[in-house]
HTML snippet that shows the backbone in 3Dmol.js (N, CA, C, O; Angstrom):
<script src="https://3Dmol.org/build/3Dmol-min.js"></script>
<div id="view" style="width:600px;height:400px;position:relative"></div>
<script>
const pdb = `
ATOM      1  N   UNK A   1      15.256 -22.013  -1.141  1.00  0.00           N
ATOM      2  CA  UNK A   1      14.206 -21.740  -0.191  1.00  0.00           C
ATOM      3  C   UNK A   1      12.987 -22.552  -0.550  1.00  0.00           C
ATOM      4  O   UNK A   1      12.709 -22.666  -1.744  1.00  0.00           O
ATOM      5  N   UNK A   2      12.430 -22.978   0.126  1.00  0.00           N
ATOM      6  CA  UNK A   2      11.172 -23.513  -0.308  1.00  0.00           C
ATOM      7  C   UNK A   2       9.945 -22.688  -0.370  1.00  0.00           C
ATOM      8  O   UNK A   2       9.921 -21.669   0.320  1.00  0.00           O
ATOM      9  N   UNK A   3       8.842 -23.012  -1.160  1.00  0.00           N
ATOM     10  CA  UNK A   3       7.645 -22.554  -1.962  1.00  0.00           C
ATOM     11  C   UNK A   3       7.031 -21.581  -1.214  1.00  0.00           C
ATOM     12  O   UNK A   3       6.501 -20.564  -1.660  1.00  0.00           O
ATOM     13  N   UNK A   4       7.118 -21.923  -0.044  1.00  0.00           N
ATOM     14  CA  UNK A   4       6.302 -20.783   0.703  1.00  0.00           C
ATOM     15  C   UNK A   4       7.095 -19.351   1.110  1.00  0.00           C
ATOM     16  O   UNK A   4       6.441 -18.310   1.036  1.00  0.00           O
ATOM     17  N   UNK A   5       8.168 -19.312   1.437  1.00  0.00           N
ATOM     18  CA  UNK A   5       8.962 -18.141   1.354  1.00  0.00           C
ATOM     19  C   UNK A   5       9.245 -17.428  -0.258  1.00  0.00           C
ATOM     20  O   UNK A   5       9.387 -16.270  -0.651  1.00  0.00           O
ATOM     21  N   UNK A   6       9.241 -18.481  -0.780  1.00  0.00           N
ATOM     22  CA  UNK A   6       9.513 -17.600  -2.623  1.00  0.00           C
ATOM     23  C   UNK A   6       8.455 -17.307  -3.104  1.00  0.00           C
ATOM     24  O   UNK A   6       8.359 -16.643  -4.137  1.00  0.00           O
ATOM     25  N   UNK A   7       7.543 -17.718  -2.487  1.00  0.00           N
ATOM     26  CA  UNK A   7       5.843 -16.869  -2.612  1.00  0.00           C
ATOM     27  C   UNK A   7       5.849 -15.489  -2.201  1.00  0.00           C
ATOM     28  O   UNK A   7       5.691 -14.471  -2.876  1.00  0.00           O
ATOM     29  N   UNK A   8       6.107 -15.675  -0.703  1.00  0.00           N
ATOM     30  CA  UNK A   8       6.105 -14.112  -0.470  1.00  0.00           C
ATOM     31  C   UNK A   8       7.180 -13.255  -0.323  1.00  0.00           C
ATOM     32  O   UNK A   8       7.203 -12.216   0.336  1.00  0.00           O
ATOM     33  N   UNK A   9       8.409 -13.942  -1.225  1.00  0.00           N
ATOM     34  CA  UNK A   9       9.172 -13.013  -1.554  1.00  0.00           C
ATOM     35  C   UNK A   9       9.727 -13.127  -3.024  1.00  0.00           C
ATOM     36  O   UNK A   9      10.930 -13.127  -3.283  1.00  0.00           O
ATOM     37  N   UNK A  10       8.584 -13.235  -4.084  1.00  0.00           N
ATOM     38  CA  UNK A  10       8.965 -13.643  -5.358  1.00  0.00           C
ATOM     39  C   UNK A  10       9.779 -12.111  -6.004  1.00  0.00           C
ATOM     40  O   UNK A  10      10.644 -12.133  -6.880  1.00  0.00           O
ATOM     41  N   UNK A  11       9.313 -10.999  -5.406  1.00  0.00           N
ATOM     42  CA  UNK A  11      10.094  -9.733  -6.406  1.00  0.00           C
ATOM     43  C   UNK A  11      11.589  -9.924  -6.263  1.00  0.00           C
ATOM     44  O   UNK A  11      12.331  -9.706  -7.221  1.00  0.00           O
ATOM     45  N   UNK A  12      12.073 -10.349  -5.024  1.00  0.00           N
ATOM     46  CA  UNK A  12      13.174 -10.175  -4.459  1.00  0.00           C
ATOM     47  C   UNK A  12      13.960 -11.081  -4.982  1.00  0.00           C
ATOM     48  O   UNK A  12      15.095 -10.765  -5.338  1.00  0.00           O
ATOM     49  N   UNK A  13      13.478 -12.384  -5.118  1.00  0.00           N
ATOM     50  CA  UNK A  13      14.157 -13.840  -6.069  1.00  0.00           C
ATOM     51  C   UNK A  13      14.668 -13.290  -7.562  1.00  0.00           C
ATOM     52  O   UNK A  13      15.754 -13.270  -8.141  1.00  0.00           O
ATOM     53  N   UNK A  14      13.667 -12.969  -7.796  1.00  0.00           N
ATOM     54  CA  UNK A  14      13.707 -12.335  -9.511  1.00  0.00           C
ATOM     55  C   UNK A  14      14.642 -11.279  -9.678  1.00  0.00           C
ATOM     56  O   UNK A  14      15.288 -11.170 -10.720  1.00  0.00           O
ATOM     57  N   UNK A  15      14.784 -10.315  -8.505  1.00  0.00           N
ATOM     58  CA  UNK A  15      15.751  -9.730  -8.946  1.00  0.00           C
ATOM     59  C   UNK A  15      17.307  -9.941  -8.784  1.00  0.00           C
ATOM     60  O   UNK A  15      18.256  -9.293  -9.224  1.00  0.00           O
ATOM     61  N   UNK A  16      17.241 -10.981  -8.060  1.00  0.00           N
ATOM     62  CA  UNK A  16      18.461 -11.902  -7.774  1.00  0.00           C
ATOM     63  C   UNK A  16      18.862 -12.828  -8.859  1.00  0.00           C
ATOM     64  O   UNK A  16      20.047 -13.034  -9.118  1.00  0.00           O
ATOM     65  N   UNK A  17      17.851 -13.407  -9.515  1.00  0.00           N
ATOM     66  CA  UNK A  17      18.005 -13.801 -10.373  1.00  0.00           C
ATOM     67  C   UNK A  17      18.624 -12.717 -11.942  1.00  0.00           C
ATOM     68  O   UNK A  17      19.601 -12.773 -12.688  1.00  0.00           O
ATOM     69  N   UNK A  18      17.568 -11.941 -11.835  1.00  0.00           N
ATOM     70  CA  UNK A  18      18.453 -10.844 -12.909  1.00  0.00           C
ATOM     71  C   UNK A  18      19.434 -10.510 -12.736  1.00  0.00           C
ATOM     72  O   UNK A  18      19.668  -9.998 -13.831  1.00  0.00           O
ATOM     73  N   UNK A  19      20.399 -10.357 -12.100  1.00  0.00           N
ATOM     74  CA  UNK A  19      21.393  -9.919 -11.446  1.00  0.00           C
ATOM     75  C   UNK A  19      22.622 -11.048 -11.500  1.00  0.00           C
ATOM     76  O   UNK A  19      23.670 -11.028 -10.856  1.00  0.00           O
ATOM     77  N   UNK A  20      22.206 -11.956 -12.387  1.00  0.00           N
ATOM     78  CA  UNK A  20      23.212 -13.071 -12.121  1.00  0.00           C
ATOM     79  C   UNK A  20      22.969 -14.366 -11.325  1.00  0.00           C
ATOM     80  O   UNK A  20      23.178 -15.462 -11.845  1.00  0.00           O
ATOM     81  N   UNK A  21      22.542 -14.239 -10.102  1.00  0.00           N
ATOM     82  CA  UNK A  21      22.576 -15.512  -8.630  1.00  0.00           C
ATOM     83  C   UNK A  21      21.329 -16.571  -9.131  1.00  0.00           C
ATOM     84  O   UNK A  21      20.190 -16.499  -9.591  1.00  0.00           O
ATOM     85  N   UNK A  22      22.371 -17.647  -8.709  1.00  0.00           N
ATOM     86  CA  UNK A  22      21.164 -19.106  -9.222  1.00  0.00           C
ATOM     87  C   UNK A  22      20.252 -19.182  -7.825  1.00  0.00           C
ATOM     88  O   UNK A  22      20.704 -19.443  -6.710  1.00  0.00           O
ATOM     89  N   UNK A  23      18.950 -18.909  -8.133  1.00  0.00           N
ATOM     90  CA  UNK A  23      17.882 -19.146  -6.956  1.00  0.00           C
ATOM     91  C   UNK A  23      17.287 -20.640  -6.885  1.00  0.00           C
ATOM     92  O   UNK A  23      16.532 -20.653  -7.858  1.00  0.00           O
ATOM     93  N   UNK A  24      17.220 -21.672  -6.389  1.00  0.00           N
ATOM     94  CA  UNK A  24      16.640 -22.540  -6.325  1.00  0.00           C
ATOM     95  C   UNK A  24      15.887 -22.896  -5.259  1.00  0.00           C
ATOM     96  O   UNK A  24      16.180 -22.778  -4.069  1.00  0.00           O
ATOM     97  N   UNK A  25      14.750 -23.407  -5.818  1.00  0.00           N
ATOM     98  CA  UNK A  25      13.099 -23.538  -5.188  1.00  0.00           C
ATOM     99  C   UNK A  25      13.080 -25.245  -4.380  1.00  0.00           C
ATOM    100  O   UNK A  25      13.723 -26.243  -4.705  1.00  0.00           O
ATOM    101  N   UNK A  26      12.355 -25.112  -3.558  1.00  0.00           N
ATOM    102  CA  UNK A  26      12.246 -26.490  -2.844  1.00  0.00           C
ATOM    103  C   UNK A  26      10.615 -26.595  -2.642  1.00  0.00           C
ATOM    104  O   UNK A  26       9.775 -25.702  -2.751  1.00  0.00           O
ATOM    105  N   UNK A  27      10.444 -28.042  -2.299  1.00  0.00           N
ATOM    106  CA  UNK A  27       9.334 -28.395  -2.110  1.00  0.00           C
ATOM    107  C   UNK A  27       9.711 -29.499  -0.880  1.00  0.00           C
ATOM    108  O   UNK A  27      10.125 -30.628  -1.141  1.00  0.00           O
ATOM    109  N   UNK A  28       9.518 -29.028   0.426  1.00  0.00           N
ATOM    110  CA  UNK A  28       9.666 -29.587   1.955  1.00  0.00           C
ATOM    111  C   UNK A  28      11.107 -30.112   2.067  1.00  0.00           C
ATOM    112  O   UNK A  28      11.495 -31.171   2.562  1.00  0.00           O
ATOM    113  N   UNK A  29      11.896 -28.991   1.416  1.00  0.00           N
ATOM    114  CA  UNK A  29      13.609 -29.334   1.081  1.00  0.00           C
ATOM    115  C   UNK A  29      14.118 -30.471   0.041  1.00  0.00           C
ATOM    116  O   UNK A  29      14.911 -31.413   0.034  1.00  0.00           O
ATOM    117  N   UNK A  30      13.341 -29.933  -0.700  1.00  0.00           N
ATOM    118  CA  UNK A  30      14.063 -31.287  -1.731  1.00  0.00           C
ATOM    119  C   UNK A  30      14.082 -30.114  -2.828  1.00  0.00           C
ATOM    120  O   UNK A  30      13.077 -29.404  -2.790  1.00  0.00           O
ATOM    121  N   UNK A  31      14.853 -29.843  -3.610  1.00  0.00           N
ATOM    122  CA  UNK A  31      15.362 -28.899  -4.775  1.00  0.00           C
ATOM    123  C   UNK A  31      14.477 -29.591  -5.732  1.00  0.00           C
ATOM    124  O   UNK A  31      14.501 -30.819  -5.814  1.00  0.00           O
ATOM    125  N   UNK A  32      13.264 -28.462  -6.863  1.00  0.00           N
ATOM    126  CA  UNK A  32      12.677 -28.693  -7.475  1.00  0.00           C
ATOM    127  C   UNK A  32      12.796 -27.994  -8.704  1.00  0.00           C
ATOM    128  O   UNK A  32      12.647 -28.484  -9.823  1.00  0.00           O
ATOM    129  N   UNK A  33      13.142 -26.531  -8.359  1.00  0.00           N
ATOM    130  CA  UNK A  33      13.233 -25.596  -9.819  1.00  0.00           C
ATOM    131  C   UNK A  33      14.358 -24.583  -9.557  1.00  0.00           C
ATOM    132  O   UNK A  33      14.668 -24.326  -8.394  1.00  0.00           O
ATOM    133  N   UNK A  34      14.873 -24.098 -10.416  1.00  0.00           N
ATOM    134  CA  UNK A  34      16.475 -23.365 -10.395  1.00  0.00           C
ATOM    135  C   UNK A  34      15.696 -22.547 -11.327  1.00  0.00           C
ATOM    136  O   UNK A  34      15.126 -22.914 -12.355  1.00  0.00           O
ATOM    137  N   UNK A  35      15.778 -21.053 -10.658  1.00  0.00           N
ATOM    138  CA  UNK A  35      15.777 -19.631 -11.619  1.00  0.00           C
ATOM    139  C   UNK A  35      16.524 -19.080 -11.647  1.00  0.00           C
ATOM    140  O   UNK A  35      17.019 -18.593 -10.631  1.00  0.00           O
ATOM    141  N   UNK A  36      17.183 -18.798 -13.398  1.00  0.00           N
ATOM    142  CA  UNK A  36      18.252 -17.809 -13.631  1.00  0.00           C
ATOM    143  C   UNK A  36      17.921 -16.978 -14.546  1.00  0.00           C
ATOM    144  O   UNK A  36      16.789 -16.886 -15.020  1.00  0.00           O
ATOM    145  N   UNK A  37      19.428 -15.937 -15.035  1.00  0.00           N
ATOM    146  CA  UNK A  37      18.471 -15.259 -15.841  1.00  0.00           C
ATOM    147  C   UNK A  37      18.360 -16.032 -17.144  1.00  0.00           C
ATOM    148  O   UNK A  37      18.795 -17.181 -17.077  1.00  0.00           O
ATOM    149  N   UNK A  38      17.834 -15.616 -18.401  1.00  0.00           N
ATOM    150  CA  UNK A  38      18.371 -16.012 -19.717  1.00  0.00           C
ATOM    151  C   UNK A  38      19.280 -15.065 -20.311  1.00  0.00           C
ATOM    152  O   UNK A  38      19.437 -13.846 -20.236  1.00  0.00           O
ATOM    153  N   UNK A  39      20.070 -16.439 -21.199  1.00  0.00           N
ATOM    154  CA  UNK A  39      20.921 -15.524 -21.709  1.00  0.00           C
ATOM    155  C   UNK A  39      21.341 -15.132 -23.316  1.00  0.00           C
ATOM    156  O   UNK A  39      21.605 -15.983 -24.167  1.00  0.00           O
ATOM    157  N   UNK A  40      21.347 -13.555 -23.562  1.00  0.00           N
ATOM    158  CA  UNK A  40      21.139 -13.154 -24.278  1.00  0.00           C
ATOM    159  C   UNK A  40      19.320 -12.942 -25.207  1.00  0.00           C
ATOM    160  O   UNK A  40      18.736 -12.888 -26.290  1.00  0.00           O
ATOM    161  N   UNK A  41      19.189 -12.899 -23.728  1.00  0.00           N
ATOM    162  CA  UNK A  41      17.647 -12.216 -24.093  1.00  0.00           C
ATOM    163  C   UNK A  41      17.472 -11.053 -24.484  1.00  0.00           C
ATOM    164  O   UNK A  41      18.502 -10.417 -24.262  1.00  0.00           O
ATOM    165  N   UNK A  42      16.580 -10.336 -25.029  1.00  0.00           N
ATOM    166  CA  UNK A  42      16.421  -8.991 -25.392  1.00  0.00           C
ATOM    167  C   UNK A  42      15.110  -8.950 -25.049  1.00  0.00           C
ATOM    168  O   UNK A  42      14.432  -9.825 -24.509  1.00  0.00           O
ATOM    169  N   UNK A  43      14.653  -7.293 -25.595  1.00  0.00           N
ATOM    170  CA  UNK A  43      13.205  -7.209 -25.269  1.00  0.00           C
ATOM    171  C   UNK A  43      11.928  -8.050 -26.383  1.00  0.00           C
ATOM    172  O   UNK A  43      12.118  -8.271 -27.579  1.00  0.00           O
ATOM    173  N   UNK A  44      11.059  -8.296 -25.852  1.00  0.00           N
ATOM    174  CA  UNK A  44       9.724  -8.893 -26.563  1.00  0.00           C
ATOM    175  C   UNK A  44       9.439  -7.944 -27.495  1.00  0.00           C
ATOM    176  O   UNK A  44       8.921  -6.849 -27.276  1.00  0.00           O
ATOM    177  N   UNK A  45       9.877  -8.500 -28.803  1.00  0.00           N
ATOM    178  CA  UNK A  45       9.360  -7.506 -29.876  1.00  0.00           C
ATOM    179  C   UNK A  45       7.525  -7.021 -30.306  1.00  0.00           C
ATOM    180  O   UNK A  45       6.658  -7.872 -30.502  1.00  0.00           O
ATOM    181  N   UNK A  46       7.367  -6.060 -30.348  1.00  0.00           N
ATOM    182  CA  UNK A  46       6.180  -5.970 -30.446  1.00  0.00           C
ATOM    183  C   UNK A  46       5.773  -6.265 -31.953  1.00  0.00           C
ATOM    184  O   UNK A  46       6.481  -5.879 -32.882  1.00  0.00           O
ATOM    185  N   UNK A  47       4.407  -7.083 -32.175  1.00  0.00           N
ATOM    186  CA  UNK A  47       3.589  -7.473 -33.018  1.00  0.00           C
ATOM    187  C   UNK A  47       3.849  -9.050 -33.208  1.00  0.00           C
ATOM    188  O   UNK A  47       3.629  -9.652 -34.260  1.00  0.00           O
ATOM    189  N   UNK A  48       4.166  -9.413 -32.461  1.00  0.00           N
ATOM    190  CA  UNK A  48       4.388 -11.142 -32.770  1.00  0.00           C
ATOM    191  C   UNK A  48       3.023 -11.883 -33.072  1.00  0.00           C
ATOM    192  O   UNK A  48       3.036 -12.998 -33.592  1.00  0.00           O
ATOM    193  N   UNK A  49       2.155 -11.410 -32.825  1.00  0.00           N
ATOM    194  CA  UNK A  49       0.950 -12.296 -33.425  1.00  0.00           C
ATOM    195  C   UNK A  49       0.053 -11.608 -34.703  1.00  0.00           C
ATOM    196  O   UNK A  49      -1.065 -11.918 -35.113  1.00  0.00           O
ATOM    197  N   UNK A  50       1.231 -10.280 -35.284  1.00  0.00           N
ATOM    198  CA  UNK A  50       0.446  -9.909 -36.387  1.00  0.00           C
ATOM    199  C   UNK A  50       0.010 -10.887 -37.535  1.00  0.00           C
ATOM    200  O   UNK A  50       0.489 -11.877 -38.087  1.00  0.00           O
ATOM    201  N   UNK A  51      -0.923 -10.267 -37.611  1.00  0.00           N
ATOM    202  CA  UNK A  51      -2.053 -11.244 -39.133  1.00  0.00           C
ATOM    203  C   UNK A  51      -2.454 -12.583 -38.613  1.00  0.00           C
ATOM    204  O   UNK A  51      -2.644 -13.546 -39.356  1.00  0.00           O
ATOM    205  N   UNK A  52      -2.569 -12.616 -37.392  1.00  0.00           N
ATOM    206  CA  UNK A  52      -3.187 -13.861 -36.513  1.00  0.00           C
ATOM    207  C   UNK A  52      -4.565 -13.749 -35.645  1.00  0.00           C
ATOM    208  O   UNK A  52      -5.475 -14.518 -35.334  1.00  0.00           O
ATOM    209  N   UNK A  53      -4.272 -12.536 -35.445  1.00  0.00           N
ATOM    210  CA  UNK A  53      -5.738 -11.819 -34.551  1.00  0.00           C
ATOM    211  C   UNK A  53      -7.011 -11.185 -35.493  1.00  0.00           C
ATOM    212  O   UNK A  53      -6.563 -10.928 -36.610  1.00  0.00           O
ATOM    213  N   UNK A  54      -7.899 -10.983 -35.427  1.00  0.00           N
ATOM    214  CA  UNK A  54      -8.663 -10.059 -36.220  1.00  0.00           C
ATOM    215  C   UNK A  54      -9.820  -9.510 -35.087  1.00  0.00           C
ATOM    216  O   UNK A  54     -10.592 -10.177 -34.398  1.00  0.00           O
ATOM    217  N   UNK A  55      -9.677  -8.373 -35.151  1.00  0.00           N
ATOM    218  CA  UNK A  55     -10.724  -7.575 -34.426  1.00  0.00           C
ATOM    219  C   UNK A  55     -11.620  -6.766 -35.698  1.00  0.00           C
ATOM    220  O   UNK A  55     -11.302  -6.538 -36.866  1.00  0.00           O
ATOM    221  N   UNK A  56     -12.952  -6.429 -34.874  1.00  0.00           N
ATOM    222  CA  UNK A  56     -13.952  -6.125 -35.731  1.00  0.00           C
ATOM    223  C   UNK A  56     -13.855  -4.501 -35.371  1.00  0.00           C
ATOM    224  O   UNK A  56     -13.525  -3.995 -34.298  1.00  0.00           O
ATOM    225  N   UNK A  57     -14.302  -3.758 -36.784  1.00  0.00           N
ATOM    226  CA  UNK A  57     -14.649  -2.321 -37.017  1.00  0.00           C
ATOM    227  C   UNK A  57     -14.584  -1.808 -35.440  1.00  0.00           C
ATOM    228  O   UNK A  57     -13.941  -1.047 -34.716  1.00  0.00           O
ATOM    229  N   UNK A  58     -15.392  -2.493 -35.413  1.00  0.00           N
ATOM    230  CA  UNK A  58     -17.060  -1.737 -34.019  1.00  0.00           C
ATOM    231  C   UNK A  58     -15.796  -2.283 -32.870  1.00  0.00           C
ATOM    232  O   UNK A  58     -16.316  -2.217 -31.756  1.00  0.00           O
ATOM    233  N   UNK A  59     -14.511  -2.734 -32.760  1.00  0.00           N
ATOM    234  CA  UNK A  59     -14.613  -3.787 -31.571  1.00  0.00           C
ATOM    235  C   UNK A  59     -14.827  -2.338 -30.044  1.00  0.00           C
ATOM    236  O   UNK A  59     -15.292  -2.583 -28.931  1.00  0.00           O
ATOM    237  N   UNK A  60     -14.336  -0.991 -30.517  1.00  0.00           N
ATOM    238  CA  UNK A  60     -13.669  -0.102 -29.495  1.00  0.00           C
ATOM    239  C   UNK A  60     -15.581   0.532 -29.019  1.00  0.00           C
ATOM    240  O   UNK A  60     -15.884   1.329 -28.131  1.00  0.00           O
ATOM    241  N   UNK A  61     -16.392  -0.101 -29.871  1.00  0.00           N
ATOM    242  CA  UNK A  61     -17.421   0.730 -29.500  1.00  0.00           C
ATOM    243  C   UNK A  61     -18.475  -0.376 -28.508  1.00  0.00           C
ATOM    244  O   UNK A  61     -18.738  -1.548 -28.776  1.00  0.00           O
ATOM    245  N   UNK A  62     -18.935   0.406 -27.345  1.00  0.00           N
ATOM    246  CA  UNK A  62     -19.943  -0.212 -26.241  1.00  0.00           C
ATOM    247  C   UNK A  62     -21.241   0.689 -27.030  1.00  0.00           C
ATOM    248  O   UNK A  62     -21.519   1.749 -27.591  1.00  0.00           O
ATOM    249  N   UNK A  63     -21.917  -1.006 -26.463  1.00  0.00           N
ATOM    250  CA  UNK A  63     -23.789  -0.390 -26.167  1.00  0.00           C
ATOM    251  C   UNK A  63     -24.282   0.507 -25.309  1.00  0.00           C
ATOM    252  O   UNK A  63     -23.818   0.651 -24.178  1.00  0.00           O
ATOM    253  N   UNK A  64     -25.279   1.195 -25.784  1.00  0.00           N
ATOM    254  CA  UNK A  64     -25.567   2.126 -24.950  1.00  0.00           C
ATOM    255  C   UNK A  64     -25.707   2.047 -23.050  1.00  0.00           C
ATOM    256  O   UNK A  64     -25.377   2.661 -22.035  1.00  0.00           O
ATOM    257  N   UNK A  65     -26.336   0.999 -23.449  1.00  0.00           N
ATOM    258  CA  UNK A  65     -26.679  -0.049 -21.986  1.00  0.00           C
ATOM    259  C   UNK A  65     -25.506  -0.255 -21.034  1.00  0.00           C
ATOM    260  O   UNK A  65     -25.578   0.020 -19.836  1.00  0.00           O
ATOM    261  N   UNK A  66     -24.206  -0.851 -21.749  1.00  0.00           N
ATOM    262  CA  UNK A  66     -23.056  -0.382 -21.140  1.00  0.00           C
ATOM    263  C   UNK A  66     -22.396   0.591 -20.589  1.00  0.00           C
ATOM    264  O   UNK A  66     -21.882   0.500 -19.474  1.00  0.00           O
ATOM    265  N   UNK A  67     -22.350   1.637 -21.338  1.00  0.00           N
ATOM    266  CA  UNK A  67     -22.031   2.814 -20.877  1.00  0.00           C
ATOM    267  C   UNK A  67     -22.837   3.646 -19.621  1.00  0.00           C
ATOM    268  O   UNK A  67     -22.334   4.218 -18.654  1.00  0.00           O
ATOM    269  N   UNK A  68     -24.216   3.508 -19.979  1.00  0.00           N
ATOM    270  CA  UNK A  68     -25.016   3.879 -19.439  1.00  0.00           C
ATOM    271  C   UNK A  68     -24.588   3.247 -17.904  1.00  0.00           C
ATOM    272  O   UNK A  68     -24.498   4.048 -16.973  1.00  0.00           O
ATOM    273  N   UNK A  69     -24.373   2.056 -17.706  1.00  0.00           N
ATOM    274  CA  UNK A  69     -24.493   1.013 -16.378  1.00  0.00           C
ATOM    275  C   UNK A  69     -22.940   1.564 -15.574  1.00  0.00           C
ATOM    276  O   UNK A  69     -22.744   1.422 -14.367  1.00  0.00           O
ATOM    277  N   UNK A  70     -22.004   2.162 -16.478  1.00  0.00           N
ATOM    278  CA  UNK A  70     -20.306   2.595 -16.060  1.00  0.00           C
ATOM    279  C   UNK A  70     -20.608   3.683 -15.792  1.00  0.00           C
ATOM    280  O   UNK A  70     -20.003   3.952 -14.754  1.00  0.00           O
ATOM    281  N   UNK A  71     -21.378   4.767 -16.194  1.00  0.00           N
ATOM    282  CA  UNK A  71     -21.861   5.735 -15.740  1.00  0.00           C
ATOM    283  C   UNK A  71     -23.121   6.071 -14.531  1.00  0.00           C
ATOM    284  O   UNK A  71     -23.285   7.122 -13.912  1.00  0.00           O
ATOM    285  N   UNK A  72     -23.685   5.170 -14.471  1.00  0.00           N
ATOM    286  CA  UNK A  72     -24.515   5.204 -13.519  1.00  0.00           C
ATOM    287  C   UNK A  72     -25.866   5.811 -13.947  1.00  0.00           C
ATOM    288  O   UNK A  72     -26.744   6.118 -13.141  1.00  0.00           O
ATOM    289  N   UNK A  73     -25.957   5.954 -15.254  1.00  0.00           N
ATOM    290  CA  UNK A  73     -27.330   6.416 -15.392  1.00  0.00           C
ATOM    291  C   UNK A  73     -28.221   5.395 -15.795  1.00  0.00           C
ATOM    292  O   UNK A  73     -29.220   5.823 -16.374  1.00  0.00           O
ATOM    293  N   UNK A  74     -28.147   4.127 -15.653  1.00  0.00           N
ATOM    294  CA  UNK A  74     -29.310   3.183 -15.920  1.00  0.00           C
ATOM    295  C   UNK A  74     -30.261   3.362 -15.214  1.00  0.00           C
ATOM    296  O   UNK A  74     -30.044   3.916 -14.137  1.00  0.00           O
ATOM    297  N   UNK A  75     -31.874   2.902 -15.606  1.00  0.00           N
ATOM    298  CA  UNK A  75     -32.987   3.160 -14.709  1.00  0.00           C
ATOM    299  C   UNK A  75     -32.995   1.886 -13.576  1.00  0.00           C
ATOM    300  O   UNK A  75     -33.847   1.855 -12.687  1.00  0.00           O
TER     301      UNK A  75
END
`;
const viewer = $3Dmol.createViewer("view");
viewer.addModel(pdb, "pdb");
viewer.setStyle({}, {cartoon: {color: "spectrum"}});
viewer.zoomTo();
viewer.render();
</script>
Protein backbone atom coordinates (compact mmCIF):
# COMPACT_ATOMS: atom_id res chain seq x y z
CA UNK A 1 0.00 0.00 0.00
CA UNK A 2 1.42 3.21 -0.26
CA UNK A 3 2.34 5.90 2.57
CA UNK A 4 -0.74 7.47 2.79
CA UNK A 5 -3.09 4.57 3.52
CA UNK A 6 -0.39 2.91 6.04
CA UNK A 7 -0.60 6.21 7.78
CA UNK A 8 -4.02 5.93 8.52
CA UNK A 9 -4.08 2.52 8.96
CA UNK A 10 -0.72 1.87 10.76
CA UNK A 11 -2.45 -0.30 13.91
CA UNK A 12 -3.89 -2.61 11.45
CA UNK A 13 -0.41 -3.16 9.32
CA UNK A 14 1.34 -3.95 12.58
CA UNK A 15 -0.87 -6.29 13.53
CA UNK A 16 -0.61 -8.07 10.34
CA UNK A 17 2.63 -7.91 10.57
CA UNK A 18 2.71 -9.62 14.09
CA UNK A 19 0.79 -12.21 12.98
CA UNK A 20 3.17 -13.42 10.41
CA UNK A 21 2.04 -11.40 6.78
CA UNK A 22 4.86 -9.45 4.90
CA UNK A 23 3.35 -5.76 4.64
CA UNK A 24 5.09 -3.71 2.14
CA UNK A 25 5.08 0.14 1.90
CA UNK A 26 5.18 2.18 -1.38
CA UNK A 27 6.01 5.52 -2.27
CA UNK A 28 3.59 6.51 -5.62
CA UNK A 29 3.83 2.52 -6.22
CA UNK A 30 7.20 1.78 -6.20
CA UNK A 31 7.97 -0.74 -3.09
CA UNK A 32 10.12 1.05 -0.49
CA UNK A 33 9.95 -0.74 2.99
CA UNK A 34 8.77 -4.42 3.93
CA UNK A 35 7.42 -4.88 7.66
CA UNK A 36 7.66 -8.12 9.37
CA UNK A 37 7.75 -9.45 12.48
CA UNK A 38 11.24 -10.19 14.19
CA UNK A 39 12.30 -13.21 14.87
CA UNK A 40 12.78 -14.59 18.05
CA UNK A 41 12.29 -11.45 19.79
CA UNK A 42 11.36 -11.32 23.35
CA UNK A 43 10.36 -8.64 25.67
CA UNK A 44 12.67 -5.34 26.30
CA UNK A 45 14.39 -6.15 29.37
CA UNK A 46 14.08 -3.63 31.89
CA UNK A 47 17.20 -1.53 33.10
CA UNK A 48 19.26 -1.43 29.95
CA UNK A 49 20.73 1.88 30.60
CA UNK A 50 21.56 1.08 34.26
CA UNK A 51 24.70 3.01 35.66
CA UNK A 52 24.39 5.32 32.57
CA UNK A 53 21.77 7.79 33.80
CA UNK A 54 22.16 9.74 37.04
CA UNK A 55 19.35 11.61 38.54
CA UNK A 56 19.67 14.01 41.43
CA UNK A 57 18.33 13.52 45.25
CA UNK A 58 15.80 16.44 44.74
CA UNK A 59 15.03 15.20 41.00
CA UNK A 60 11.04 14.06 42.24
CA UNK A 61 10.78 17.41 44.10
CA UNK A 62 9.02 20.83 42.34
CA UNK A 63 9.34 24.51 43.43
CA UNK A 64 6.94 25.96 45.19
CA UNK A 65 6.09 28.24 42.22
CA UNK A 66 5.39 25.12 40.29
CA UNK A 67 3.11 23.54 42.19
CA UNK A 68 1.53 26.49 43.14
CA UNK A 69 0.93 27.40 39.06
CA UNK A 70 -0.60 23.20 38.68
CA UNK A 71 -2.72 24.08 41.36
CA UNK A 72 -3.92 27.27 40.55
CA UNK A 73 -3.04 29.18 43.46
CA UNK A 74 -0.46 31.60 42.00
CA UNK A 75 -1.13 35.38 42.49
Amino acid sequence: MNVHEAKANLSHYLKLAQKGQRVIFCHRNVPIVELKPLKGSAKRPIGLAEGTIWLADDFHELPSDIIDSFEGTTA
